[in-house]
N, C-alpha and C positions, 0 to 999 in steps of 0.2 A: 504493500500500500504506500502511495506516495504520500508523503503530509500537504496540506494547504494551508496558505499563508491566512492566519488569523488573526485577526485585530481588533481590541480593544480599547474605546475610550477609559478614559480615568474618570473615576468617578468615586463621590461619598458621600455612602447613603446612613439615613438613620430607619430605624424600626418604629412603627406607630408606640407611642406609651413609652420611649426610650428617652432619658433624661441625657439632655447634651452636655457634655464635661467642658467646665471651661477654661478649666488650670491648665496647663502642660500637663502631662504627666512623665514621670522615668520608666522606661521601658525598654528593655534588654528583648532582641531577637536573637537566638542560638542558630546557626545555620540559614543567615542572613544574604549572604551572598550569589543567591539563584532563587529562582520557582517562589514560591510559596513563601518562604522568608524574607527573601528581598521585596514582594508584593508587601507583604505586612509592613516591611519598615518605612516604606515610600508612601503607605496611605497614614502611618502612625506622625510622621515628620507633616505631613500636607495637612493632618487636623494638627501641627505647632507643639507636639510633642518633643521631646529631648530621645535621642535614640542610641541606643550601643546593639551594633552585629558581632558578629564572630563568624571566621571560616577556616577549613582546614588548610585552606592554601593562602602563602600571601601575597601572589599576584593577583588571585581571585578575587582578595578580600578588597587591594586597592583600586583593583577594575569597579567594584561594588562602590565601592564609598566614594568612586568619583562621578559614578551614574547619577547615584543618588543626589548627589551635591549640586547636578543641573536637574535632576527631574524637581526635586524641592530646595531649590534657592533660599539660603538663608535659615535651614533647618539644624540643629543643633544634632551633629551626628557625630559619631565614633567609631573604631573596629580595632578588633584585635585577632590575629592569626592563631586560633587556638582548636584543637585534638578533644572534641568535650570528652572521648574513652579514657584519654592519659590522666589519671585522677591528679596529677601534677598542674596541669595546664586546665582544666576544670576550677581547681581550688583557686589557679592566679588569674581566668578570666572574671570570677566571681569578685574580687577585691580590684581589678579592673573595673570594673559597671560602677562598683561602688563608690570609686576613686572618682571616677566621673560625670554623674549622675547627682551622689551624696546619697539621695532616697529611690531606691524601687519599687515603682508602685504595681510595673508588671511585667513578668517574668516569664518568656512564651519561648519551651522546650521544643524548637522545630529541628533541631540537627538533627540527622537521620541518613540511615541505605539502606534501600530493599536489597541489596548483596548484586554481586556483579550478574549473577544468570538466573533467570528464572529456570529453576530445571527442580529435578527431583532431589534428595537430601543425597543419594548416594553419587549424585553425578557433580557435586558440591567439592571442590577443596577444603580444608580446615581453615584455610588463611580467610576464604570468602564467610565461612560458618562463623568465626569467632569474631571475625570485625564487625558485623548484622548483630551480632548479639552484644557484643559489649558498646558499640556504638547507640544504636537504641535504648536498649534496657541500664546497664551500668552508666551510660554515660548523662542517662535523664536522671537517677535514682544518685549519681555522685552530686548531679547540680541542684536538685531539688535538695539534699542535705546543708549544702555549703550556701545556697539562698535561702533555705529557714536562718540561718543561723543568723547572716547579712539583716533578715528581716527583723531577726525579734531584738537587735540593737536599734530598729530605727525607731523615731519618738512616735507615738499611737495615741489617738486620741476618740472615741467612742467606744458603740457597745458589738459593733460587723465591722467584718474586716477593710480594709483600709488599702491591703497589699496582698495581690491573686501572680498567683504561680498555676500555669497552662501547660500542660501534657498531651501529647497526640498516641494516645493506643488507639487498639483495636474491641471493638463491639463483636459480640459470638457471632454477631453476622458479618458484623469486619473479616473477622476469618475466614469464614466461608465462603465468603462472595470475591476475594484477593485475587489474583490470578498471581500473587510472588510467591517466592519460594518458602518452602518453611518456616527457615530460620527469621523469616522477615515478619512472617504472621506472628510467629511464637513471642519474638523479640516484645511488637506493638503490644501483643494480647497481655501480654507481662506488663507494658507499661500502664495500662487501663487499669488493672489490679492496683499495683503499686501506686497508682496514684488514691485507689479509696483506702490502700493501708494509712497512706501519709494523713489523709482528711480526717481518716478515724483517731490515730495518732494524736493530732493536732487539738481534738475536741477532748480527746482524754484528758491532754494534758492541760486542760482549758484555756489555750491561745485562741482568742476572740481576735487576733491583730490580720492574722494572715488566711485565704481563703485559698484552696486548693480547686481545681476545676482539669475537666477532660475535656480537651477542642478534639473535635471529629470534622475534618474537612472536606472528607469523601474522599472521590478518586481526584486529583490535580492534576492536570497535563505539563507535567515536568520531565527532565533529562530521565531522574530515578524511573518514574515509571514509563518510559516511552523503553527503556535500554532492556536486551533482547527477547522485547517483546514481539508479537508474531501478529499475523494477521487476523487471529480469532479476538485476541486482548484490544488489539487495534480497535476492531469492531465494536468490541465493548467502548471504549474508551469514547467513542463515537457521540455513543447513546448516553454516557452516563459520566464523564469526563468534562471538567469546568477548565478556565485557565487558570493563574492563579494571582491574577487579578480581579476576575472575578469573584472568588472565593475570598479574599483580602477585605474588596468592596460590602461584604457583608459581616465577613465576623469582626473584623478592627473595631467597628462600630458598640459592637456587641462584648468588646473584651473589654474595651475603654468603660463602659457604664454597668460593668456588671457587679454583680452584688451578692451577698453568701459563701458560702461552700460548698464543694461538694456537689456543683451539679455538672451537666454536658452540653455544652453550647458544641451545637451540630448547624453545618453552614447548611442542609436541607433536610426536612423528613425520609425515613428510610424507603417509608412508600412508597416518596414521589421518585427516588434514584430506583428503584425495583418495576414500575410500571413503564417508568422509559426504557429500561432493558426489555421490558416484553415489547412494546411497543415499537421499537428496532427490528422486531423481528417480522415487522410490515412495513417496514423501510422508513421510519419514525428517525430523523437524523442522521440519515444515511450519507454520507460522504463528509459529513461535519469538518471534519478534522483531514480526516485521510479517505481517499477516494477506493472503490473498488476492486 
């Protein structure tokens, strides 16, 4: 399947009943420098936010932070080249944010890889198996440690939390529905868990400061999930695949005013992603992306 060239305006929207924030806020993106990440940083800066990315590479990260620096003129941005798996380089991007920022108000765990192939577990190397698993799971569960800690120093004032830490796992139907490999389900599915360990955690030990939440953004049309994907995933991706701008365009909004713990801000209903996959199979967004 050949891809077509897709284009999006920028846009920012609010939800009916969504209260507009009118501070800044401090908001750290992990895995900022492409797809999904980068989308979030560039609508989080364009509503006048303070921002900090992180990438594993650092020409990546200065390509990122110069994009951004023309797409939102005059937005208070930062980066730093950081391995969120290396619990070394975790622990010093964490005292980075804080260094520059001072206070976080939000915390959005997007570094991630579905592993290099989609294939079966035994057609896997070990190198591809153990970077998917400690990149995702260990490397969201080191930063979510070392940002409680950032958090419960910073001054709190009311009776709900003030400062939300965002995780992307997987839903029982996340799992099911993936076309990645194992270790990439198993990884997410792990961090969806962990992240109600940490909420449960957090109310035991009665921290009222900080709220803990699971972002579900669906399927994104990114480098991770386009790479050796085939023309059946294609197909899907079609019908049931956003950019990730668009997907940006809805939750930023949604992250910025959100409130409690402990719930799932999902960028669409599962229903509506499951009836356009049937509905594909009548030619319902049929060449969307990639042609025939």
């Amino acid at each position: 399947m050949a891809a077509r060239r897709h284009v999006l305006k920028m846009r920012y929207c609010m939800r009916p009943g969504e209260d507009v924030v009118t501070r800044p806020l401090g908001v750290v993106v992990t895995g900022g420098t492409a797809g999904l990440g980068l989308a979030m940083a560039r609508m989080f800066l364009l509503a006048g936010d303070r921002v900090v990315i992180c990438g594993r590479g650092h020409n990546r990260l200065e390509a990122a932070l110069g994009q951004l620096r023309i797409e939102a003129p005059g937005g208070e941005l930062y980066g730093m080249a950081c391995d969120v798996s290396a619990p070394g380089e975790a622990q010093a991007f964490v005292s980075y944010a804080v260094s520059k920022l001072g206070v976080i108000d939000r915390w959005i765990n997007n570094a991630g890889t579905a592993g290099r192939l989609k294939r079966p577990l035994w057609e896997l190397t070990p190198d591809d198996i153990d970077e998917t698993c400690r990149t995702n799971l260990c490397g969201t569960m080191m930063l979510c440690a070392e940002v409680v800690r950032a958090m419960l120093r910073q001054p709190f004032e009311g009776s709900g939390p003030s400062f939300h830490i965002f995780n992307m796992g997987f839903s029982a139907l996340g799992v099911r529905s993936s076309p990645t490999a194992a270790p990439h389900r198993a990884s997410k599915r792990a961090v969806a868990l962990s992240t109600g360990f940490l909420d449960a955690e957090l109310k035991k030990a009665g921290v009222r400061a900080i709220g803990v939440h699971e972002l579900s953004p669906g399927l994104v049309l990114t480098d991770l999930l386009l790479k050796d994907a085939g023309i059946r995933e294609r197909a899907l991706f079609n019908a049931a695949a956003e950019t990730p701008e668009t997907v940006a365009a809805t939750l930023v909004p949604r992250i910025r005013t959100v409130s409690g713990s402990g719930g799932l801000l999902r960028y669409q209903p599962v229903i509506l992603m499951v009836a356009r996959i049937i509905a594909s199979k009548f030619g319902y967004r049929k060449g969307r992306f990639f042609d025939g």
